[in-house]
Backbone as CSV, one residue per row, in Angstrom:
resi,resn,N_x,N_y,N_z,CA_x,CA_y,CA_z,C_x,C_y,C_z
1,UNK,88.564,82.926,93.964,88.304,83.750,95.120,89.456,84.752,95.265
2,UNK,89.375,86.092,95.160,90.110,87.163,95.334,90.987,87.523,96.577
3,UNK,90.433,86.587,98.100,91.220,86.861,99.084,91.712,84.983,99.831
4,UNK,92.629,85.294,100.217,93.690,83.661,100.800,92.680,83.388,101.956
5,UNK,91.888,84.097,102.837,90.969,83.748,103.984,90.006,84.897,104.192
6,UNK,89.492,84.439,105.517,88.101,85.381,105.794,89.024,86.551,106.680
7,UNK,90.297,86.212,107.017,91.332,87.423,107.520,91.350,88.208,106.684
8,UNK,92.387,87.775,105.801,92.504,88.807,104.343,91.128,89.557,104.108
9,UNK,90.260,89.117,103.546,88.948,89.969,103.375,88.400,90.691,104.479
10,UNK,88.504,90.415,105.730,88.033,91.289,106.460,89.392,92.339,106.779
11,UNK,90.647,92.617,106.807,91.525,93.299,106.534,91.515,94.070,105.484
12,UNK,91.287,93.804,104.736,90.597,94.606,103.205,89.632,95.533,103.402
13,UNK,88.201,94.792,103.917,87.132,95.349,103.846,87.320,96.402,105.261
14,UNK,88.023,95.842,106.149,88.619,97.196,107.312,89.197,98.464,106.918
15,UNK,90.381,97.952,106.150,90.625,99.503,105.040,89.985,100.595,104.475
16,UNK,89.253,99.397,103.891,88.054,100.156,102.060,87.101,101.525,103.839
17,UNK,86.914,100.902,104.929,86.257,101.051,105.658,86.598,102.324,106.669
18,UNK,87.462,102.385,106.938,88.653,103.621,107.289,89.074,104.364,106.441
19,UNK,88.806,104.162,104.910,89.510,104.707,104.268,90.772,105.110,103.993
20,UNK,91.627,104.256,104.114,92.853,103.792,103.744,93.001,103.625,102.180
21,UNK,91.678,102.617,101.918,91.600,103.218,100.126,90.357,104.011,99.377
22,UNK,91.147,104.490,98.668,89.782,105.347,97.996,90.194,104.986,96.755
23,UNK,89.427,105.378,96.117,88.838,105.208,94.482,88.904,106.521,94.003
24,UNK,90.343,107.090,93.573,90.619,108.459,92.910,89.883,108.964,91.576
25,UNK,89.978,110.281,91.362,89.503,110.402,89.666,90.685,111.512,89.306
26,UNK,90.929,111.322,88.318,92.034,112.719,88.026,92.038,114.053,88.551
27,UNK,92.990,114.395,88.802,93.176,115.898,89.182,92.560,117.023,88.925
28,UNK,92.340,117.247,87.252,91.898,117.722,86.232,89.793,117.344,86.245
29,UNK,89.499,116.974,86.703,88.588,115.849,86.591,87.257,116.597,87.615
30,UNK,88.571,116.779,89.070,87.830,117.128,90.775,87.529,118.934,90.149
31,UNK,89.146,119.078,89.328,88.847,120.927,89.703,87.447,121.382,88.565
32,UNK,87.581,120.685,87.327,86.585,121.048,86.972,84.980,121.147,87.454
33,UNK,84.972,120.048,88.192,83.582,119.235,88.721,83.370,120.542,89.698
34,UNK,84.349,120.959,90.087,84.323,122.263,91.453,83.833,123.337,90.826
35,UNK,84.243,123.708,89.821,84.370,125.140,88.895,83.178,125.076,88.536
36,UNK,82.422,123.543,88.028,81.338,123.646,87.158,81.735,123.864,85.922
37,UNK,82.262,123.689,84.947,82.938,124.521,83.931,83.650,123.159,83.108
38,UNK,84.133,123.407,81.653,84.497,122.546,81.280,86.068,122.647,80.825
39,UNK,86.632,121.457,80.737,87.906,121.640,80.797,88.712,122.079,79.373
40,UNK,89.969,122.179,79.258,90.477,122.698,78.174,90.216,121.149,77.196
41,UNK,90.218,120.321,77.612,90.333,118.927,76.829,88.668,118.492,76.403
42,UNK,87.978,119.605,76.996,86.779,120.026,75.840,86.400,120.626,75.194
43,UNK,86.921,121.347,75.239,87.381,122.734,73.680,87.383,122.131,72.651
44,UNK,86.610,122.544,71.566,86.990,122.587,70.009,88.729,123.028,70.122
45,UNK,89.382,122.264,69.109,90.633,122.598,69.057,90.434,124.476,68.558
46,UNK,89.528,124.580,67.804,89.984,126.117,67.397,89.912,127.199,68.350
47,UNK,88.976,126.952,69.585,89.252,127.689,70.873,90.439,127.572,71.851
48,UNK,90.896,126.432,71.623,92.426,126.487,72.012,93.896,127.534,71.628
49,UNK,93.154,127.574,70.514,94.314,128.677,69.563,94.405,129.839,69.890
């Protein structure tokens, strides 16, 4: 079992709930997704050059 009581888990699940935590994705990751567009780390290396 992942939490010491039904405290702990509901302290947890209060967080996840407020958002205190989130579930990030890279930096690189958000701006593309924004742009629509693909990133340099999908380039054929010879368009890099």
């Amino acid at each position: 079992m992942p939490f010491c009581s039904e405290r702990c888990q509901l302290l947890d699940l209060g967080a996840w709930a407020s958002e205190e935590y989130v579930i990030s994705t890279p930096a690189s990751t958000q701006a593309t997704h924004r742009q629509g567009g693909a990133s340099a780390e999908d380039a054929p290396m010879d368009e890099l050059e």
